[in-house]
C-alpha positions in Angstrom: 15.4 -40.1 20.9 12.4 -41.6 18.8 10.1 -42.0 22.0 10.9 -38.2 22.2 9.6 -37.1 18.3 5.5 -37.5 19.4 6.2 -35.5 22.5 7.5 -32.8 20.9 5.2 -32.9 17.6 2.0 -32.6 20.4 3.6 -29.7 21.9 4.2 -28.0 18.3 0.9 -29.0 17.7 -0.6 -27.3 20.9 1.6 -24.3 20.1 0.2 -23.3 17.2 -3.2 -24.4 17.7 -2.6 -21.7 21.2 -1.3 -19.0 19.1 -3.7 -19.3 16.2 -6.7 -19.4 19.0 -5.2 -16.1 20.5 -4.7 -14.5 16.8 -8.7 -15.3 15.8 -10.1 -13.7 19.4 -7.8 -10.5 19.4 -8.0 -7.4 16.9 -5.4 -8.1 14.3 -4.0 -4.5 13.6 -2.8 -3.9 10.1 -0.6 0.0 9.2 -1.1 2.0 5.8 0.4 4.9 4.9 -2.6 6.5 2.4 -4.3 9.2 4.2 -7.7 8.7 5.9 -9.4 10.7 3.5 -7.8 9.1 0.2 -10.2 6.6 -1.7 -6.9 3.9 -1.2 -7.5 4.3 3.0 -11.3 4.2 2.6 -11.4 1.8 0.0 -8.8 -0.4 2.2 -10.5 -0.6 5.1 -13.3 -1.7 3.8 -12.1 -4.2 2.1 -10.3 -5.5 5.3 -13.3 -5.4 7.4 -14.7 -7.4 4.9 -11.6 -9.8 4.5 -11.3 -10.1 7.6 -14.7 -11.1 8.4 -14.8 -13.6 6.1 -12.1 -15.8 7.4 -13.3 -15.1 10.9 -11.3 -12.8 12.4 -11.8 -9.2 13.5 -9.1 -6.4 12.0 -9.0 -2.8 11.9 -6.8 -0.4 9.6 -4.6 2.2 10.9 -3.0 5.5 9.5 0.9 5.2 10.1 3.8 7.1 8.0 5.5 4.9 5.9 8.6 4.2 7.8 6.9 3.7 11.0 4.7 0.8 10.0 7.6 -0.8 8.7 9.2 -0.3 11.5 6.6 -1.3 13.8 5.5 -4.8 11.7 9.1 -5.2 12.1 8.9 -5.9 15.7 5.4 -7.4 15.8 3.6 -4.1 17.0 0.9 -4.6 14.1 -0.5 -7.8 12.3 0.4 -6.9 8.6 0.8 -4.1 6.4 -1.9 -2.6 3.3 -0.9 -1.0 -0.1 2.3 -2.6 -0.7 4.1 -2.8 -4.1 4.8 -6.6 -4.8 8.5 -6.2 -4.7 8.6 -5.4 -0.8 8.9 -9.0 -0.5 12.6 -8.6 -1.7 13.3 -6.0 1.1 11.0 -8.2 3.9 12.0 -11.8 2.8 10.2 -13.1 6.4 7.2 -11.9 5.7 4.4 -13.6 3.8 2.6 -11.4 1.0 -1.3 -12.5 0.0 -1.5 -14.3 -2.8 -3.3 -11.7 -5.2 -3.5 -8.1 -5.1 -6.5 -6.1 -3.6 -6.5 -3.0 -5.6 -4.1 -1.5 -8.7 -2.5 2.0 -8.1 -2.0 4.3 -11.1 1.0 6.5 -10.6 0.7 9.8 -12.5 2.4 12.9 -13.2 1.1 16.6 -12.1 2.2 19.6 -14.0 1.5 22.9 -14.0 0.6 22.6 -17.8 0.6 19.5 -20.0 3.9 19.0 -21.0 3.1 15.4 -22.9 4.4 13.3 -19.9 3.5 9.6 -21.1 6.2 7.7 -19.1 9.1 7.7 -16.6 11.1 8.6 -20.0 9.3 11.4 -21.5 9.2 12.7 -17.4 12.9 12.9 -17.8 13.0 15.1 -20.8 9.8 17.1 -19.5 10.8 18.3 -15.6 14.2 19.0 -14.1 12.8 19.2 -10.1 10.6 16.4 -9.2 8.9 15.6 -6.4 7.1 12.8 -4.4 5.8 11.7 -0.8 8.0 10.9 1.4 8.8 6.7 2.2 7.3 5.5 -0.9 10.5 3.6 -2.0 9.4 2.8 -5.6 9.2 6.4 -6.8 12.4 7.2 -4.7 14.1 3.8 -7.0 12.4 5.4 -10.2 13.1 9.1 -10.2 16.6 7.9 -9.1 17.7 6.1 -11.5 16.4 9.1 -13.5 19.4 11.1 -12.2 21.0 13.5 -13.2 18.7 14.7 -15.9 16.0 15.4 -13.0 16.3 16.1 -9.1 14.3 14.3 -7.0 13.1 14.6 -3.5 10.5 13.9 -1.5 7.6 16.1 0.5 5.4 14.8 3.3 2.4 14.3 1.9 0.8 14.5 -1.5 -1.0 18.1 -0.9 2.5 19.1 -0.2 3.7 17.7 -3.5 1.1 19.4 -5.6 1.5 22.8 -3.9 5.5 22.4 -4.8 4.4 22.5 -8.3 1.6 25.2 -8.1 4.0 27.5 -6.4 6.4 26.6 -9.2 8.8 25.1 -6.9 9.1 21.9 -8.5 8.2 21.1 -12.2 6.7 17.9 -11.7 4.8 15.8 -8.7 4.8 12.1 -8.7 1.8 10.4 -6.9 -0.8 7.8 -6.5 -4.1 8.9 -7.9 -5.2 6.4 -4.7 -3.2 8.6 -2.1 -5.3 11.9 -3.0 -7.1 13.1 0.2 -10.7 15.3 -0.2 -8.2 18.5 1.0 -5.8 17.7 -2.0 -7.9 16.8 -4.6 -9.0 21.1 -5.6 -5.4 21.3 -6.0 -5.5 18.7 -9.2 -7.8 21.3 -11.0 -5.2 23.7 -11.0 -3.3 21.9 -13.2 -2.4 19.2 -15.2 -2.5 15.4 -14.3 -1.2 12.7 -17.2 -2.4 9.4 -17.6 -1.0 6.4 -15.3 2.7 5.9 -16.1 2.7 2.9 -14.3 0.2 0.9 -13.0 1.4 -0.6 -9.3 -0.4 -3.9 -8.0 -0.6 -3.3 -4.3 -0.7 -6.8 -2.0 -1.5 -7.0 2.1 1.8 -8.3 3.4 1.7 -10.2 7.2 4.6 -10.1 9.2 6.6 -13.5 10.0 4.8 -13.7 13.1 1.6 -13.9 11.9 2.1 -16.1 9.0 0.0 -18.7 9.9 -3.3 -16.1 9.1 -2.2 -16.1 4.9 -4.1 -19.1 3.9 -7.3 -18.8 5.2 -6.8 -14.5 4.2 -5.7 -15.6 0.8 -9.0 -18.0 0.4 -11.1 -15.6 1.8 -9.4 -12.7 -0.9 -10.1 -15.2 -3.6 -14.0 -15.8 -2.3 -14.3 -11.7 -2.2 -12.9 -11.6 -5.6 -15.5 -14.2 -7.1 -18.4 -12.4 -5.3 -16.8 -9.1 -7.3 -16.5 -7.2 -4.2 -13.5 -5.6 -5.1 -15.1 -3.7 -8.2 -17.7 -2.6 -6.3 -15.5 -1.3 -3.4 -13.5 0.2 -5.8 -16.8 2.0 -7.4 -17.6 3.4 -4.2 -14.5 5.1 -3.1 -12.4 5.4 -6.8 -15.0 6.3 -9.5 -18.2 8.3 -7.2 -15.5 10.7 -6.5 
């Protein structure tokens, strides 16, 4: 059995030298579910290009709904996921989430007219139909444990969320002021947007298959971090809007 153990040790050796080889020469795939035109999807993927690049490997971003790029990093169709709260880790114990966040989401409230929404609380005494886009868990968790002073539900995309309100369908719209696409953003001008209720750190999570890519991702996050390319980035594609 002992003469066995360097035998097998080479071939684990081999094995994962193979399959980190094959990871560096491919594409590596990662799923978001911001829009293309939202400053979080813009601002993402150029912060993975540039992530990526710096720990040698080549990536590129890719629009997916919400439950469909869980689904597919589920069964190893893409390399990772962008833009997730730091909780997913709970849901996704197998996978590996980078060590630091690459941007903070602000969640805010739209309203036809201020009503003096300042929190998840004052929401709940302000708004009895609220909505939100659809597969973002956390503000599914949130405006459920609301319940039954509000009615939640959720809409397909964040345009559709504001119009509910606008039309007066809904009294209240939960979203990320990151998720806001260039067609949705005239909407926000038609009414009233509070100040972040919560501000949501969001991580690049791998899945358990491509584990082996976190450290040298995290060390080249925290390189990008030191350079300040993150506040730039964010710059660019939050505060030029």
């Amino acid at each position: 059995m002992f003469r066995l153990q360097p035998t097998i040790l080479i071939a684990a050796t081999l094995a994962v030298a193979g399959n980190a080889h094959a990871q560096a020469g491919a594409e590596l795939v990662f799923g978001t579910s911001h829009d293309e035109n939202s400053p979080l999807f813009l601002y993402a993927s150029a912060y993975l290009q540039q992530l990526c690049t710096e720990s040698g490997q080549r990536c590129t971003l890719q629009r997916l709904p919400g439950r469909r790029a869980e689904a597919m990093l589920a069964a190893g169709s893409i390399v990772g996921e962008v833009g997730r709260v730091k909780d997913y880790i709970l849901k996704h114990p197998d996978y590996v989430r980078l060590d630091e966040p690459f941007v903070v989401s602000r969640t805010r409230i739209f309203t036809r007219a201020d009503k003096g929404v300042t929190s998840w609380a004052t929401l709940a005494k302000s708004a009895r139909t609220v909505s939100y886009k659809r597969g973002v868990y956390l503000y599914q968790q949130r405006l459920e444990a609301l319940q039954p002073a509000i009615q939640p539900h959720d809409v397909q995309s964040e345009s559709a969320c504001l119009q509910m309100v606008l039309s007066e369908r809904d009294d209240a719209c939960v979203f990320d002021d990151g998720g806001i696409s260039t067609e949705a953003r005239p909407l926000l001008a038609q009414g009233h947007s509070s100040a972040s209720v919560e501000d949501l750190p969001l991580y690049i999570y791998l899945g358990k298959d491509s584990a082996a890519l976190a450290p040298a991702l995290s060390d080249a996050a925290r390189r990008l971090a030191a350079r300040g390319v993150p506040g730039r980035l964010h710059r660019k594609f939050y505060e030029a809007r």
